[in-house]
C-alpha positions as CSV (number, residue, x, y, z in Angstrom):
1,X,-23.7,11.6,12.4
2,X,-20.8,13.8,10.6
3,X,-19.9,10.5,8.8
4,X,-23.4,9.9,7.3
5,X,-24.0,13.7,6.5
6,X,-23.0,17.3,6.1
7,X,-22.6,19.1,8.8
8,X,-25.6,21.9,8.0
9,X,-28.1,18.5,8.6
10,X,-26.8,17.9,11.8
11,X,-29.9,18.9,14.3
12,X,-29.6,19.2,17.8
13,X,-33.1,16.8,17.6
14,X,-31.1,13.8,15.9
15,X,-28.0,14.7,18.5
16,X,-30.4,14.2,21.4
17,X,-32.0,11.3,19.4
18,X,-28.7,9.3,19.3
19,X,-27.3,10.0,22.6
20,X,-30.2,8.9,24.2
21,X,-30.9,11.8,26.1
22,X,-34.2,14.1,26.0
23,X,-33.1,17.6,23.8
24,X,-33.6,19.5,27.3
25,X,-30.8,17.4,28.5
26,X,-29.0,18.4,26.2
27,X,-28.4,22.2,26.9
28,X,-27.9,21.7,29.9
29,X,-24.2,20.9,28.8
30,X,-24.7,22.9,25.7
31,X,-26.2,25.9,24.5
32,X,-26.3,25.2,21.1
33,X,-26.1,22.5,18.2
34,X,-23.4,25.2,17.2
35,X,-22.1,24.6,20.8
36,X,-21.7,21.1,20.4
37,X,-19.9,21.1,17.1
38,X,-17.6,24.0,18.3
39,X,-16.6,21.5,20.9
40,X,-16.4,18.6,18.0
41,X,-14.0,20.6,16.0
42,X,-11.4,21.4,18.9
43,X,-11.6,17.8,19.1
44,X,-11.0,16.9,15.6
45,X,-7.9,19.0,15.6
46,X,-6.2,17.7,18.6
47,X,-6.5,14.2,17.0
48,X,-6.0,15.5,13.4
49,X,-2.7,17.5,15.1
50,X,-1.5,14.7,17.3
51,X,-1.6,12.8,13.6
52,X,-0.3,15.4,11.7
53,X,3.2,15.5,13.8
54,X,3.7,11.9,12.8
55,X,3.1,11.9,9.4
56,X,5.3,15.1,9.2
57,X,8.1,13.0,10.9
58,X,7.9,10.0,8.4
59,X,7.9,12.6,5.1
60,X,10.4,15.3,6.1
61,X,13.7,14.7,4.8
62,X,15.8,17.5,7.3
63,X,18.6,17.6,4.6
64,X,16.6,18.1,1.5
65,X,16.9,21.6,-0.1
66,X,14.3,24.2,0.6
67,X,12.0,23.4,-2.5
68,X,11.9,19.7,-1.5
69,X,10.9,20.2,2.3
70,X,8.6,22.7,1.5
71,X,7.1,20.6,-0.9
72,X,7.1,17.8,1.7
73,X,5.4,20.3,4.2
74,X,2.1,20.9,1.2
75,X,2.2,16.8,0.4
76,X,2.2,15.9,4.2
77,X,-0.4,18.2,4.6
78,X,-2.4,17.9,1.7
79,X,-2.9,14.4,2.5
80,X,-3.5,14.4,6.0
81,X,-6.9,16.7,5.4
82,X,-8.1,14.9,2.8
83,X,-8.1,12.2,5.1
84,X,-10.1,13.8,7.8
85,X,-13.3,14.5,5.7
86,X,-15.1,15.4,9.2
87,X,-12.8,17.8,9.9
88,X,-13.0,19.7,6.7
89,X,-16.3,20.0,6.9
90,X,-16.6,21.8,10.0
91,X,-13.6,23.7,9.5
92,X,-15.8,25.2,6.5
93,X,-18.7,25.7,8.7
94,X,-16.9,27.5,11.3
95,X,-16.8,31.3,10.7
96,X,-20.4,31.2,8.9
97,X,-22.4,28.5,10.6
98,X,-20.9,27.2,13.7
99,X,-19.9,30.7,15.3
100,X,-23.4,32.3,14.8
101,X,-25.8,30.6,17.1
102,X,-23.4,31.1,20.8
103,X,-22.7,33.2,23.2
104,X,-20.0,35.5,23.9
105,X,-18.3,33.0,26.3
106,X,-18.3,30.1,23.9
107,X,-17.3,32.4,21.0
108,X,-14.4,33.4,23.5
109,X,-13.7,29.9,24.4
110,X,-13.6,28.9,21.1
111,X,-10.9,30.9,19.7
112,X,-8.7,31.0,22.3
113,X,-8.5,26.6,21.7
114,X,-8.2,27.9,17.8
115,X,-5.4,30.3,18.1
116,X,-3.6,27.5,20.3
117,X,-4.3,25.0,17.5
118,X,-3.0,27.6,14.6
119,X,-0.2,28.1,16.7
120,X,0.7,24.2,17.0
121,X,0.3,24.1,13.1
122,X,2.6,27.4,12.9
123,X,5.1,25.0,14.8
124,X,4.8,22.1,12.6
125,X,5.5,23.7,9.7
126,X,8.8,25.7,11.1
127,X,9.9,22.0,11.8
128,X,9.6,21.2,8.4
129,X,10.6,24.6,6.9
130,X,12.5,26.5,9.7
131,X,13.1,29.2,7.5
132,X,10.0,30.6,8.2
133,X,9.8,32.7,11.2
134,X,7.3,32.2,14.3
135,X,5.1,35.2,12.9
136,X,5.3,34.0,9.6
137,X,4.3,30.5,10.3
138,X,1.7,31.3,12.6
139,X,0.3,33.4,9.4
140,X,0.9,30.6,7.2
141,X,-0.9,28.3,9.2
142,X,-4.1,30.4,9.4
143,X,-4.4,30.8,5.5
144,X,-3.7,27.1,5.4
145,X,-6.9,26.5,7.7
146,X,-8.7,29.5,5.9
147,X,-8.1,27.8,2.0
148,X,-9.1,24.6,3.2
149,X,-12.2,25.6,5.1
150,X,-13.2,27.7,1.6
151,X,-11.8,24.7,-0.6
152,X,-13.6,21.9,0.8
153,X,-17.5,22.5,-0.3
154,X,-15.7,23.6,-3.6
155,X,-14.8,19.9,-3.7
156,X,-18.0,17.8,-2.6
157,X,-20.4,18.4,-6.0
158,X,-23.4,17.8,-4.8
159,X,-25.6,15.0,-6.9
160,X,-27.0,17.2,-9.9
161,X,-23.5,18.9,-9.9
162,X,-21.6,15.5,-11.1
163,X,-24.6,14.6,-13.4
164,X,-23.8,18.0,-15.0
165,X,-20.1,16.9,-15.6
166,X,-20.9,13.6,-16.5
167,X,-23.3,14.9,-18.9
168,X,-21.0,17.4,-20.5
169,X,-17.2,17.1,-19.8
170,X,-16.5,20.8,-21.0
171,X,-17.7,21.3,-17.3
172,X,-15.0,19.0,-15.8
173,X,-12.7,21.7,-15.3
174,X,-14.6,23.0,-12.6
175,X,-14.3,19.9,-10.4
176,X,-11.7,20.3,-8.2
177,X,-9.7,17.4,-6.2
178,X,-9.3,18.4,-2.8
179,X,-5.9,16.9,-1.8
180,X,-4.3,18.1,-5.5
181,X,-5.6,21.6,-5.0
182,X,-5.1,22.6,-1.6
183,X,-1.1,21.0,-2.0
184,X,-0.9,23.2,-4.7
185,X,-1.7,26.0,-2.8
186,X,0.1,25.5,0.3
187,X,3.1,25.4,-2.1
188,X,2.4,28.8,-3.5
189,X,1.5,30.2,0.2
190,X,5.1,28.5,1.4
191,X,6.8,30.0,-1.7
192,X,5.4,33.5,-1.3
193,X,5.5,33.8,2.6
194,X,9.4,32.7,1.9
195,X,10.1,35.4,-0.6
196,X,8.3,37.9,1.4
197,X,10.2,37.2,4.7
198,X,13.7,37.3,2.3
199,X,12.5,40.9,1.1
């Protein structure tokens, strides 16, 4: 269903639709939609992490200067997002859709997996820029997941948005390419965290 539409369309009617199973059914597994895509996104970024590790592997360069490793780290990561359109989108549904409708336990649940996932990221990136420190990679990955989760609707114009731009390109300049814009900015939060650290 995520690859057909966004996930605000997503109803926990279609869900129980496609699985074949009466909605009742349902939440007896799950208390929610919210629930179920919670669950969804842990998933996406085990896979999206497991991934991630590879690609990191294949692009790093160990004895490349600073600069060029940590701009390996924002291309390798850049890219590997942009290819997960899924997980984007829940990652900016999270904290204002996907967290509202459970309960405590869930919510509890929840973060713990995400603070274990931030914390794998955190470790990628020291493997790729070791100069960082555990607490400032940890940090970095976190603002990493926080841009892209804000980014990513920034980058989907809906249809009357890219008839605007097509209709006057003055407007252009507010259409954003994902992969270009969060690389950029993972370079500046790499650049800064680094200086910061050195102070």
């Amino acid at each position: 269903m995520l690859a057909e539409m966004p996930v605000a369309q997503v109803t926990l009617n279609e869900l129980s639709r496609r699985a074949g199973l009466a909605k009742s059914n349902v939440l007896r597994y799950f208390e929610s939609r919210e629930a179920v895509l919670l669950e969804l996104l842990d998933s996406a970024w085990q896979d999206w992490l497991a991934q991630l590790e590879k690609d990191l592997e294949a692009a790093a360069e160990p004895a490349a200067p600073l600069p060029g490793r940590s701009d390996q780290l924002a291309a390798g990561l850049a890219s590997s997002l942009a290819s997960r359109p899924m997980l984007c989108d829940l990652i900016s549904a999270q904290a204002a859709v996907l967290e509202r409708n459970v309960s405590p336990q869930v919510a509890a649940q929840y973060k713990r997996a995400s603070i274990a996932d931030i914390a794998a990221l955190g470790r990628l990136t020291r493997r790729c820029v070791p100069e960082l420190g555990e607490n400032e990679a940890f940090r970095l990955a976190g603002a990493i997941v926080m841009m892209s989760g804000a980014l990513w609707p920034h980058t989907q114009p809906s249809a009357a948005l890219l008839a605007a731009y097509e209709a006057d390109p003055a407007l252009a300049a507010m259409r954003l390419d994902f992969a270009t814009t969060i690389r950029e900015a993972v370079q500046v939060m790499i650049a800064g965290t680094l200086a910061r650290s050195a102070r």
